[in-house]
Phi, psi and omega in degrees: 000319207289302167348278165317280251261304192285337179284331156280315185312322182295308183290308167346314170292298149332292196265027163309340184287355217239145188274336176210171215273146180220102168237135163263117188263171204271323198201182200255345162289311203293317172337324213263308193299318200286325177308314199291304187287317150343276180323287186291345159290311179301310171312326196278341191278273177327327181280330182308331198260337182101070163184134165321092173249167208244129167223134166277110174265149181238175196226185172105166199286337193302316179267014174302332177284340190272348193274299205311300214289314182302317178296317177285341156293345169304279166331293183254008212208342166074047172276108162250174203217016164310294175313334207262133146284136200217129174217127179271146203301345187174164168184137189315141180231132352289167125189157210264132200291349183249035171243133174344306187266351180301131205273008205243293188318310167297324183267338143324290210261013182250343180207298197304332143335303182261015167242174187252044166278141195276112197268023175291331178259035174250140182251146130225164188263164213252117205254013178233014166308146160266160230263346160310339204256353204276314167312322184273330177284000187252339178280311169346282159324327184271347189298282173016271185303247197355279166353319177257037206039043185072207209253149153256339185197139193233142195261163022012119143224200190229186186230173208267012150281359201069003187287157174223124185083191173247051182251111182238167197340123157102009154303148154238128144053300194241034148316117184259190154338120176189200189239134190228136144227146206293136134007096149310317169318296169324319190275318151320314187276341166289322209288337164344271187340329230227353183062053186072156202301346171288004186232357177270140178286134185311304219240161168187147183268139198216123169326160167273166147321325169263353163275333190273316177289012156259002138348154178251332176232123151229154199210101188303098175259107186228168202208156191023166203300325199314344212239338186317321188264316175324317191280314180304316185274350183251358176225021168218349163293174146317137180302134171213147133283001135351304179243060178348315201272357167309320208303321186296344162282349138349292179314123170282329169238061163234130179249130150288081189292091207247155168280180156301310138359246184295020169275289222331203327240012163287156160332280194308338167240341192280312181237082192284339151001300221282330206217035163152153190289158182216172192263106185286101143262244181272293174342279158332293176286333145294290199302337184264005182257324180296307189317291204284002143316275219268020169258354155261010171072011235205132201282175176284338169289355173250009169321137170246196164264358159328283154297330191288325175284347167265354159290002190065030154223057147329326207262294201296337169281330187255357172295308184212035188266169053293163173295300194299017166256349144328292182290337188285324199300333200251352145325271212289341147334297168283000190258321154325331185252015190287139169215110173311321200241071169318321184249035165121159157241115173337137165054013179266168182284177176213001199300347195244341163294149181287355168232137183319164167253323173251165339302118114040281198228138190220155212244115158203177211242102151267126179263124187259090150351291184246167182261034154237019199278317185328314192246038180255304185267338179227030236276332178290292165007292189291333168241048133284290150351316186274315178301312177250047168041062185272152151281085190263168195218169191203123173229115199258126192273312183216132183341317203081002205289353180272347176268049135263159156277157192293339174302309192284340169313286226292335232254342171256343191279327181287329162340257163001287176324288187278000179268313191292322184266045181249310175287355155114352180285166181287084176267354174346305178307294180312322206289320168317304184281347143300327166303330180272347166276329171279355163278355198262299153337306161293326207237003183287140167298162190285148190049018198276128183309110166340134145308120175355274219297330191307303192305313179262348153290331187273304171315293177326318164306296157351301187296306183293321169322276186344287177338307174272350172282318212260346164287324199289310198275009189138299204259161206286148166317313186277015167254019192219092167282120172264124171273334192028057192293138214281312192328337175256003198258074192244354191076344196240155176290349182257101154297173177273164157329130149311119173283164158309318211283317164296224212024296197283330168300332174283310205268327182297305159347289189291315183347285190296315151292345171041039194298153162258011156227157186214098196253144189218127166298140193249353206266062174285011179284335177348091195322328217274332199101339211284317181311288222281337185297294162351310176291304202280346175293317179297324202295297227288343183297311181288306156333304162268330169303312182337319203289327222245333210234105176295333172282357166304323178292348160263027178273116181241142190247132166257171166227158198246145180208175183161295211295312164261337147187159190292199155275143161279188200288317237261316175273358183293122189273338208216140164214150184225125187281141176247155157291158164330303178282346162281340177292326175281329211255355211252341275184266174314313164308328177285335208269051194237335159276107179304304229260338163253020173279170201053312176226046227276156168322287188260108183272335198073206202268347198253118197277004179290144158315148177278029126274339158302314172289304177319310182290317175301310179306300170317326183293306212278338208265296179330314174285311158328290205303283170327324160303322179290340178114000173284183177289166198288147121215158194317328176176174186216132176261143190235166194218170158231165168252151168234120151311091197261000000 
């Protein structure tokens, strides 16, 4: 007993920041199941008894693994949904239910399809009222739920406003069902779906706050770092309407069902220092020495003993202190990883570098996602790497072909056009399948799939861009791979499932280059999903040479970031300072894709051009390092290695 009692008090101690019940999962699969299994033990429960449960469902990428998992009990396990009633949390206004993005259209093909629910007891609200209408369907609704005694158990997640529902900043606490308008943030985060944000509809009708708190259970669900700081502020902040989702600590029955990911920026894992003793290894303690830098403002050699006992970290001064010999190990630990010579420096000790000195001249591979992240995220690197006569290769993994504008489709095929009859040739043809791209053009839907020749014109901008960033920097025509790996060649913003055929195609590449380096994107906050599906193709491709191929073992893969946002100081193995005049030439590579300079298609949330984003970043890693007590530089691009 004595045992238990201290193993809660201890957790007690740990989540003190936090306002309300938190469970953390290894991954957003294990998540989705325990949740799934909730669910289906409350139906099971509830049928036992003769009697109806009523769930309140959210749509959106988060409950697709709790739909999956409900569908396969369903199936092999005799889960039935005969009993169940269902009213979903919100759907876009105007919209018509059989349009692609319409929430009537997500819960057909993500569940109601595939179960035996009666879909007379299915609610979701109706996006095709006229707008006189919408007010008596929204008391409507709520009589409903009443009528049934309320939600027995409401699914959640949340948006990177804090909205739960479309209940956004400035909703209140006992709002009920009604028509809201969205977020720009919110509509940003949309406009994929939508074939851009000018196609997302402004208003959408949504439970209130005070309807989703009247649950008998709700249960929050967020998933990767992209969602850690919204999550941090709604279950360690202040109550705001600010944070809709603050409104929920309120609550007796609500749990924040979390990945490792979007737990990462609670207290108890960012700074665990702050609320319990810890097994300080190296890891843990650079970050926690780098952390109480810049929270005292102060470089780590002039950290005192001062600062470590009012920071909670006391237990790290006397464990293994003196502090200043403490500070000196994790000075030279960051200053170890500063480097000129990314791919080794000849004939140097290395012992203390983030990179070999042999082989000298070393053969490697950046592998590019879209066919700018190369010279976005490392573009100094790569042509440092060219510059101090690496063999370097460069493989742009997917066309890209969906981030272009349509406008730039017409403005090259009339190119085409007037290149052809200048040299005396017959354009007729062309001129023609130009006329049908421009009715298609013209007359197309928000998402609506490119036509083949559309797809490939748009790929072909893509390419030749590439072509001249990677020229710009340096590498031979015959290093410069296009993968078009099928997983993406879907024309639509939603890819397919990674195939075999990316894996051998990939695998076939290093096959043939046989790099001892592998730069690979690490920058999975990447809005699109494109980074990590990328990543895990290079991973799992090395990965099976390993068993069979002996220079895999002397391959080392770094990964790279930039496009969306860096590393933190504390995890960078490897940094490379650019000079003034590199920052122009890292700067002139970028400005070689045209077609996402000024505007791209897909910006994600930051409205900066990506060489503008890119530079800032590179600054702010430089100034960290500074701050930190290093030397000055214009800027820096940084990597980690990943050990595969």
């Amino acid at each position: 007993m004595q045992a238990i009692f201290m193993a809660r008090l201890n957790l007690l101690e740990e989540t003190r920041y936090e306002k309300l019940p938190v469970s953390v999962y290894a991954d957003q699969k294990t998540a989705s199941l325990a949740v799934a299994a909730r669910i289906a033990k409350l139906i099971r429960d509830k049928q036992s008894l003769g009697q109806q449960t009523v769930l309140g469902l959210a749509t959106g990428v988060t409950p697709v693994g709790v739909y999956a998992e409900l569908i396969r009990l369903h199936r092999e396990e005799g889960l039935s949904f005969r009993d169940v009633i269902t009213f979903n949390l919100d759907e876009y206004y105007p919209m018509k239910p059989d349009a692609v993005q319409s929430y009537v259209t997500f819960m057909n093909e993500n569940l109601f399809d595939h179960v035996d629910i009666d879909k007379s007891k299915v609610h979701i609200p109706d996006g095709t009222l006229a707008l006189d209408a919408v007010a008596a369907f929204c008391l409507d609704y709520e009589k409903q739920l009443s009528e049934l005694g309320g939600l027995d158990l409401q699914l959640l997640g949340i948006g990177r406003t804090g909205h739960i529902g479309f209940n956004e900043p400035g909703s209140a606490p006992n709002s009920g069902t009604r028509l809201v308008t969205l977020d720009d943030l919110t509509r940003r985060d949309a406009s994929r779906d939508f074939g851009g944000k000018q196609n997302v509809p402004t208003k959408a009708i949504t439970m209130g706050v005070g309807t989703i708190f009247k649950a008998r259970e709700i249960i929050l669900m967020a998933w990767s770092a992209k969602k850690a700081p919204i999550v941090r502020k709604a279950v360690e902040g202040e109550i705001s309407g600010e944070v809709p989702a603050t409104f929920l600590q309120l609550s007796d029955h609500v749990e924040f069902v979390l990945d490792e990911g979007a737990a990462s920026d609670l207290t108890r894992f960012d700074t665990p220092w702050l609320v319990k003793d810890c097994v300080w290894d190296n890891s843990l303690k650079k970050k926690a020495v780098i952390w109480l830098s810049g929270t005292v403002g102060k470089p780590i050699l002039k950290l005192t003993e001062e600062d470590y006992n009012s920071h909670g970290m006391a237990q790290l001064a006397v464990e293994q202190g003196p502090v200043y010999n403490i500070n000196i190990d994790i000075f030279n630990q960051v200053q170890h990883t500063i480097t000129g010579w990314p791919g080794g420096k000849p004939g140097a000790d290395d012992s203390q570098r983030p990179e070999r000195a042999e082989p000298a001249r070393k053969r490697s591979i950046v592998f590019s996602p879209h066919p700018d992240d190369d010279v976005i995220s490392m573009g100094g690197t790569f042509i440092r790497l060219v510059d101090q006569g690496h063999d370097v290769h460069v493989a742009y993994q997917t066309s890209g072909n969906t981030a272009v504008w349509d406008d730039d489709v017409l403005r090259y095929v009339e190119f085409a056009i007037d290149f052809k009859e200048s040299v005396g040739e017959d354009a007729a043809e062309l001129k023609k399948l130009y006329g049908e791209m421009r009715h298609f053009i013209e007359n197309k839907l928000p998402n609506q799939i490119d036509t083949q020749e559309i797809r490939n014109v748009k790929g072909f901008i893509r390419k030749t861009e590439a072509i001249s960033g990677a020229r710009f920097s340096g590498v031979p025509d015959s290093n410069i791979h296009f993968q078009a790996l099928p997983f993406y060649e879907t024309g639509k913003t939603k890819k397919n499932a990674v195939g075999e055929e990316d894996i051998l195609l990939t695998m076939e590449l290093l096959q043939k280059v046989k790099p001892q380096q592998v730069f690979a994107a690490g920058d999975f906050a990447d809005p699109n999903g494109t980074h990590i599906v990328c990543f895990n193709i290079i991973l799992a491709a090395l990965q099976r040479l390993k068993e069979t191929e002996d220079w895999v073992k002397d391959c080392w893969m770094w990964l790279y970031r930039g496009a969306w946002h860096e590393f933190a100081t504390h995890e960078i193995e490897m940094a490379v300072p650019l000079s003034p005049a590199e920052v122009i030439r890292k700067r002139n590579a970028i400005f070689k894709h045209q077609s996402q300079k000024d505007r791209p298609v897909f910006p994600g949330d930051d409205a900066r051009e990506f060489w503008v984003r890119a530079e800032d970043r590179n600054r702010e890693t430089a100034v960290c390092y500074d701050k930190l007590g290093m030397a000055e530089y214009a800027a820096m691009e940084a990597f980690v290695r990943y050990k595969f």
